[in-house]
C-alpha positions in Angstrom: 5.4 36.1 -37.6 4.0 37.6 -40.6 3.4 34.9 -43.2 2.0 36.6 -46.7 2.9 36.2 -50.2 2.1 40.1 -51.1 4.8 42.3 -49.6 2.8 45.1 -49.0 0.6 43.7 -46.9 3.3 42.0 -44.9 4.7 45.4 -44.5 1.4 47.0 -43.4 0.8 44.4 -40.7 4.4 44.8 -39.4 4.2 48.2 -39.1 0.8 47.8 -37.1 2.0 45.5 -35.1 5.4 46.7 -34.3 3.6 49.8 -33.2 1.6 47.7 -30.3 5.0 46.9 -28.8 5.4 43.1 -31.4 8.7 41.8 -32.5 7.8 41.0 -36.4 9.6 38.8 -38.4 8.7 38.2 -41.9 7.9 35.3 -44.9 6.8 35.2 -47.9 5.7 31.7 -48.1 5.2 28.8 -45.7 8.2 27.4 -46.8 10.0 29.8 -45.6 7.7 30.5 -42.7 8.7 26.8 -41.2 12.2 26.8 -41.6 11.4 29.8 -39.2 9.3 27.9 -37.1 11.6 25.6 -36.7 14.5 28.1 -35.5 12.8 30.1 -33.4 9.5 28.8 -32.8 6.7 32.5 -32.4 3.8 33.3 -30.5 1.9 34.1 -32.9 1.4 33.5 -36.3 0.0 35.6 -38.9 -1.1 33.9 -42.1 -2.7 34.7 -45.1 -5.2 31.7 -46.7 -4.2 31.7 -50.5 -0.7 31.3 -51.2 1.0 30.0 -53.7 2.9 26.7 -53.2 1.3 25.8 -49.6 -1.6 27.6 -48.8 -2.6 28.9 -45.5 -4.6 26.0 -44.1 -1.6 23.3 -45.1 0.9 25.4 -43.7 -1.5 25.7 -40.1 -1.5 21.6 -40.2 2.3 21.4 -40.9 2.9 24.2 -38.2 1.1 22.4 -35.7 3.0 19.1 -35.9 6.2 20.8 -35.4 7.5 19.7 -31.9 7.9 22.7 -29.3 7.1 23.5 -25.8 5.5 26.6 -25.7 2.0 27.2 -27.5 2.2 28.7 -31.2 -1.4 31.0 -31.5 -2.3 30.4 -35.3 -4.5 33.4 -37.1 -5.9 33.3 -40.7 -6.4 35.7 -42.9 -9.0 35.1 -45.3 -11.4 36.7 -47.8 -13.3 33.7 -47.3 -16.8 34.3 -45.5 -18.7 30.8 -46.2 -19.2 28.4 -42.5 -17.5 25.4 -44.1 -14.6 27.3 -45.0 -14.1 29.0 -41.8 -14.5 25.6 -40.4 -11.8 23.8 -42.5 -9.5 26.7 -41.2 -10.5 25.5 -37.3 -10.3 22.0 -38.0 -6.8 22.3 -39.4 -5.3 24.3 -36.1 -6.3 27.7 -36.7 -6.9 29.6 -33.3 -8.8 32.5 -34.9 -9.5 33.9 -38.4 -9.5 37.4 -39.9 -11.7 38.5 -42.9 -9.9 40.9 -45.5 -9.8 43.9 -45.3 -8.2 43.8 -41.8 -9.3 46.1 -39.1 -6.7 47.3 -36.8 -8.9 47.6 -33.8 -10.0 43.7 -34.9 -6.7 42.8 -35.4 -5.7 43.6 -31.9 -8.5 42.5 -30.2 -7.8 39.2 -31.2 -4.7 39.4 -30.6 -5.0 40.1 -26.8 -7.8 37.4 -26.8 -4.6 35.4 -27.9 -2.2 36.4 -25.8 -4.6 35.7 -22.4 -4.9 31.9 -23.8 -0.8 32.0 -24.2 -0.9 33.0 -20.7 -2.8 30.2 -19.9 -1.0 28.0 -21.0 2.3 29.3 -20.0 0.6 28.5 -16.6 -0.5 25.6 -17.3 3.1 24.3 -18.3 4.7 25.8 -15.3 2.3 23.8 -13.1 3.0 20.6 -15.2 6.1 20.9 -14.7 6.1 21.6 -11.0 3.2 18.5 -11.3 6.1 16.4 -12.7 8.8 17.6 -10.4 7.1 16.7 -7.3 5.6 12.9 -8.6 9.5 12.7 -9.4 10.4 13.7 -5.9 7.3 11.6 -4.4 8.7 8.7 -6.4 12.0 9.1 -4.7 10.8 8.9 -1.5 8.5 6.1 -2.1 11.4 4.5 -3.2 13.4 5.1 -0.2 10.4 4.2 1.9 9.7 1.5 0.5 13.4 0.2 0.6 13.0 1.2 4.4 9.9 -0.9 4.9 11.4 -4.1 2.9 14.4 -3.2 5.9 11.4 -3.2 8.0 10.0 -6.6 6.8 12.9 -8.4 7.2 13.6 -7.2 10.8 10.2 -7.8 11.7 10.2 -11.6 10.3 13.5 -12.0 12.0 11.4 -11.5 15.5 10.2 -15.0 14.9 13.8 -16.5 14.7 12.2 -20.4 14.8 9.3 -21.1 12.8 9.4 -25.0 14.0 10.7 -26.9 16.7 10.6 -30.7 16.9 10.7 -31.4 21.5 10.3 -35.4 20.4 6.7 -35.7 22.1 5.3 -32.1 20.8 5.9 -30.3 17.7 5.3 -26.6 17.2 5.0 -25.0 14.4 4.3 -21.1 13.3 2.8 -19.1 10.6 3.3 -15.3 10.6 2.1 -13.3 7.1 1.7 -9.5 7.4 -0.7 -8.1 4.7 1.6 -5.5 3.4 5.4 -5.0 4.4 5.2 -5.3 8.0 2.3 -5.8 10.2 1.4 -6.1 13.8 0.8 -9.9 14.4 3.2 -11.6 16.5 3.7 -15.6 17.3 6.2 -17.2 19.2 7.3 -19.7 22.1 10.4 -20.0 24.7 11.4 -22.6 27.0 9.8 -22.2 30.6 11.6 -25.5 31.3 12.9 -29.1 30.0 9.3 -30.5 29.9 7.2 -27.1 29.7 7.2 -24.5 26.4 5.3 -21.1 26.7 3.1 -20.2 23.3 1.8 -16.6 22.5 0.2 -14.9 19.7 -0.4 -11.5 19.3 -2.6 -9.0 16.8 -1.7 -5.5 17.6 -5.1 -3.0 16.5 -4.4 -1.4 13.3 -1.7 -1.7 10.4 1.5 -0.8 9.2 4.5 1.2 10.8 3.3 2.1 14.4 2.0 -1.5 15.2 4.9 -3.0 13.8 6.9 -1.1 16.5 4.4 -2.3 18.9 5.5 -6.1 17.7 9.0 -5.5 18.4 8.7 -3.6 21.8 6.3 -6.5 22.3 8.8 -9.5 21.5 11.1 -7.9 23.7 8.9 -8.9 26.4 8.4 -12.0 25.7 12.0 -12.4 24.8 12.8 -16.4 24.2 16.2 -15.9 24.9 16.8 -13.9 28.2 14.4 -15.2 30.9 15.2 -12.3 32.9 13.7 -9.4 30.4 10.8 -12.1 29.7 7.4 -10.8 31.7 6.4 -14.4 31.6 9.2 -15.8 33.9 9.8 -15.4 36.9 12.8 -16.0 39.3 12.9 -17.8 42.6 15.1 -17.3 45.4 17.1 -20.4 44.3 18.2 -18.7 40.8 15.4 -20.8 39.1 13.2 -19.5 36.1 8.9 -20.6 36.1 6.7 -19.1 34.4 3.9 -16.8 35.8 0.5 -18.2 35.3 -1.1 -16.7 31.6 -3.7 -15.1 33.5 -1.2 -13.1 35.7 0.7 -12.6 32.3 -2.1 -10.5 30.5 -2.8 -9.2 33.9 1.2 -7.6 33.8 1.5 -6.8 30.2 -2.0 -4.7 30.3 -0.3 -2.8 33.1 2.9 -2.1 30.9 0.8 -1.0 28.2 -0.5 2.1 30.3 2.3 2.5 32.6 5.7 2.3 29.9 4.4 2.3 26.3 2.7 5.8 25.2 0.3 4.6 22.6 -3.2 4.4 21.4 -2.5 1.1 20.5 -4.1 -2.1 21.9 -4.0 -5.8 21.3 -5.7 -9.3 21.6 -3.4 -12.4 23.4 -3.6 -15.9 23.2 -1.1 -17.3 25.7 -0.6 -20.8 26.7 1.9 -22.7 29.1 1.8 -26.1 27.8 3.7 -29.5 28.9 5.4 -31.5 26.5 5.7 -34.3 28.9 1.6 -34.6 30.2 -0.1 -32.6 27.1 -2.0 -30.8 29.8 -2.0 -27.0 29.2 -3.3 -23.8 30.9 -4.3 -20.6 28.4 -5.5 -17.0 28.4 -7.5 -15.9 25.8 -7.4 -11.4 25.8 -9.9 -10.9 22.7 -8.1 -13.3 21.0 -9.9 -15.8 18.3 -11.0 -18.7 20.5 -8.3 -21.1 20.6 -8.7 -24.7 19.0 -8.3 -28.5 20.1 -8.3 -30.4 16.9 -9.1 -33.7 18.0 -7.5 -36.9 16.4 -10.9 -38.2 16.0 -11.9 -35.5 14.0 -13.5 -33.1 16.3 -12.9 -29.6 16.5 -13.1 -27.8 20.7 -13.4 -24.2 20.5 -11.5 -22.9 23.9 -12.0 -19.5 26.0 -14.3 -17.2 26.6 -13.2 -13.6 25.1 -12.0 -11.5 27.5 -11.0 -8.0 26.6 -8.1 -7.2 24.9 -4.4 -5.8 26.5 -3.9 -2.1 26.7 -7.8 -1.4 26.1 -9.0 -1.2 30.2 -6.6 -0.6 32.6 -8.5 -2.0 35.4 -9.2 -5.1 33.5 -8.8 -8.4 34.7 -8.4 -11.9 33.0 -9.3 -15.5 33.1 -7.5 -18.3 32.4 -8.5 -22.2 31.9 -7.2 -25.5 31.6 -6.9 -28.2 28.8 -5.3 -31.4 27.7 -4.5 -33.0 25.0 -4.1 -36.6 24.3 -2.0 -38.5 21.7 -2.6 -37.6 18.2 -4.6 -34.4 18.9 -3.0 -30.4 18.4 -3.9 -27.6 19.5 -4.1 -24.5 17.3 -4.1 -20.5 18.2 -4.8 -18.1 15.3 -5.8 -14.3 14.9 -8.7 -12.8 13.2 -6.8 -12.3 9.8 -8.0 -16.7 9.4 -11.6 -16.1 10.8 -12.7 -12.4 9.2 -11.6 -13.3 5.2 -13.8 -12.6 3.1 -14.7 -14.2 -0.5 -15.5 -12.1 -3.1 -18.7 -11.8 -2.5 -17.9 -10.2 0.3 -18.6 -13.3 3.0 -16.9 -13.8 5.9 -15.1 -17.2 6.7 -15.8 -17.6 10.0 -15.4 -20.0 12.9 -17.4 -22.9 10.9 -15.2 -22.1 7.8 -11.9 -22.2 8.9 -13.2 -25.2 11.3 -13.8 -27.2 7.5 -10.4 -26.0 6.3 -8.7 -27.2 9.0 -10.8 -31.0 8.4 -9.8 -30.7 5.1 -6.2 -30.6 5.9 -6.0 -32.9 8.8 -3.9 -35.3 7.3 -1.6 -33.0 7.1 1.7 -32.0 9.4 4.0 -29.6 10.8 4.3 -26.4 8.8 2.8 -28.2 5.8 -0.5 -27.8 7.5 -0.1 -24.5 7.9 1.1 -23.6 4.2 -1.7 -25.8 3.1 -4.2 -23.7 5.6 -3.2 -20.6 3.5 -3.6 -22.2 0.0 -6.9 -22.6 1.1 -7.5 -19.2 2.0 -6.2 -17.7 -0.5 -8.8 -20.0 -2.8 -11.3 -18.7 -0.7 -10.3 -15.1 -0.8 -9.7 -15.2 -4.5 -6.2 -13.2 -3.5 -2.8 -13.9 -2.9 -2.3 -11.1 -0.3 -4.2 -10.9 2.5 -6.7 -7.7 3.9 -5.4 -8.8 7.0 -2.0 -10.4 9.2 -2.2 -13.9 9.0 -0.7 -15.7 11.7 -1.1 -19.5 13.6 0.6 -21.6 16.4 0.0 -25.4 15.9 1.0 -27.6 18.8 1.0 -31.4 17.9 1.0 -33.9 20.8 2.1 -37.9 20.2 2.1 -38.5 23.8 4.6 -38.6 26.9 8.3 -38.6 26.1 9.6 -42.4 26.0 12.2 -43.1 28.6 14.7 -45.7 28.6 
């Protein structure tokens, strides 16, 4: 677009530029000129400085805040040579400037100058747009993944189908608190027998999807409600369910690891048989946290001695020991997302940490402890979601069931 107030100069220019191959269209004024704009919006404009009515720099500004997709490429004409002048003509949206009398060879010059930056820009646009297309399609999936994984959350927390059980002498209760939507800690307990109750927690390595699968293929194992597909019973020739002892059970589980589940995947165990009736208990600890006795006097008995994880060795053998509890006193199993928070500062909470939250909450019960236990850490973490799975058995013991 040609925008000049003196005809013949309008005509001279079209003619020029209609011979390069340009569709011209013409105004008179910058009135005019944006009512054009507006219509069809050009790639380039043309305009002379002094006009009457709007001049040439006004019209640039007005021109600029008209709303379009494309990019307008704004020359001035001016007889104007001083710096400031030519300045006020950039600041106010000018691309370019010509001085009068125009040279054709000038003219067109800037012109392709122009038309490489349109090009640009053109580009630019497109890859917005495809830019803007795929976050669009990356925040569909994410929203169907992420409705997947809240699917994913719920099945997972439905592995632990009893989060507290009341036997009348013992009490067990379980905390399980993945860091993001599902994670690969695991707690539970089944019934080896009227006065016996088998206790395992699990921390699968890593996070997220594939060790959540892990969990699951796990639980099936360890299944509370069909002795037969649980790895920790075993059947007699009478029909009768016991369970194996837990250093046989890490023992079987790090041979299904290699032989039946085809993963890189490994994990820690802390599985105990305990009685209800005697408080006596025997436990295997497979690079578990070390297992805790907190006494009712106030004393805190760290159990185990390591061992390496299931699924890392296949040769690898395990240990298991024996315990008791007396009246009053529980018995706590808990995975490295208690013991490796960190504060902001970057410290680590360790064994001596957790050992004073767990005095500072002794007067507490049941799952209260354990909700109370995570207050705590999230105080000391400074966070409401964990880096790490959380997860906790507590066994309390009052003492032999009363008969009558």
């Amino acid at each position: 677009m040609v925008v000049d107030d003196s005809r013949m100069q309008r005509r001279i220019l079209a003619a020029m530029l209609g011979k390069w191959g340009y569709h011209v269209v013409e105004a008179e004024g910058a009135r005019q000129a944006l009512d054009i704009c507006v219509a069809e919006p050009p790639d380039f404009v043309i305009s002379d400085w002094m006009m009457p009515g709007m001049n040439g720099i006004e019209f640039c500004s007005t021109f600029r805040a008209i709303p379009r997709e494309t990019y307008g490429y704004f020359i001035l004409l001016t007889s104007k040579s001083s710096t400031e002048e030519v300045a006020a003509g950039l600041d106010a949206g000018a691309d370019d400037y010509l001085s009068k009398p125009i040279s054709p060879d000038e003219l067109r010059a800037r012109l392709a100058a122009g038309e490489r930056i349109l090009g640009i820009h053109a580009e630019l646009v497109e890859k917005n747009r495809l830019v803007s297309q795929t976050l669009s399609q990356i925040s569909t999936l994410y929203d169907s993944l992420d409705r997947d994984l809240q699917g994913a959350k719920k099945l997972q927390q439905s592995l632990v189908k009893e989060r507290f059980r009341d036997f009348g002498s013992s009490r067990v209760s379980l905390l399980l608190r993945p860091s993001g939507h599902v994670g690969g800690d695991l707690v539970g307990f089944f019934s080896i027998n009227a006065d016996r109750v088998g206790l395992f927690a699990i921390d699968v390595s890593g996070h997220g999807v594939s060790s959540a699968l892990m969990t699951a293929r796990l639980a099936g194992f360890l299944s509370p409600t069909s002795p037969d597909q649980n790895v920790a019973m075993t059947e007699n020739e009478l029909g009768l369910y016991d369970a194996v002892p837990p250093a046989d059970l890490a023992a079987a589980l790090n041979r299904l690891v290699f032989s039946e589940l085809d993963t890189d995947h490994y994990f820690t165990l802390a599985y105990a048989d305990f009685d209800l009736t005697s408080g006596s208990f025997t436990l295997v600890q497979a690079g578990h946290p070390h297992p805790m006795i907190l006494r009712a006097s106030g004393t805190i008995e760290p159990l185990g001695h390591g061992g390496l994880p299931v699924g890392l060795v296949e040769e690898a053998t395990y240990q298991q020991i024996s315990g008791r509890l007396q009246p009053g006193d529980r018995l706590f199993l808990m995975s490295d997302g208690l013991t490796e928070a960190v504060d902001g500062e970057g410290e680590m909470l360790g064994e001596t940490g957790l050992a004073a939250l767990l005095r500072r909450n002794a007067e507490t019960r049941g799952p209260g402890f354990l909700e109370a236990l995570t207050w705590d850490l999230s105080e000391y973490t400074g966070a409401d979601d964990f880096e790490d799975d959380v997860s906790a058995i507590l066994v309390e013991y009052d003492g032999p069931k009363q008969t009558f």
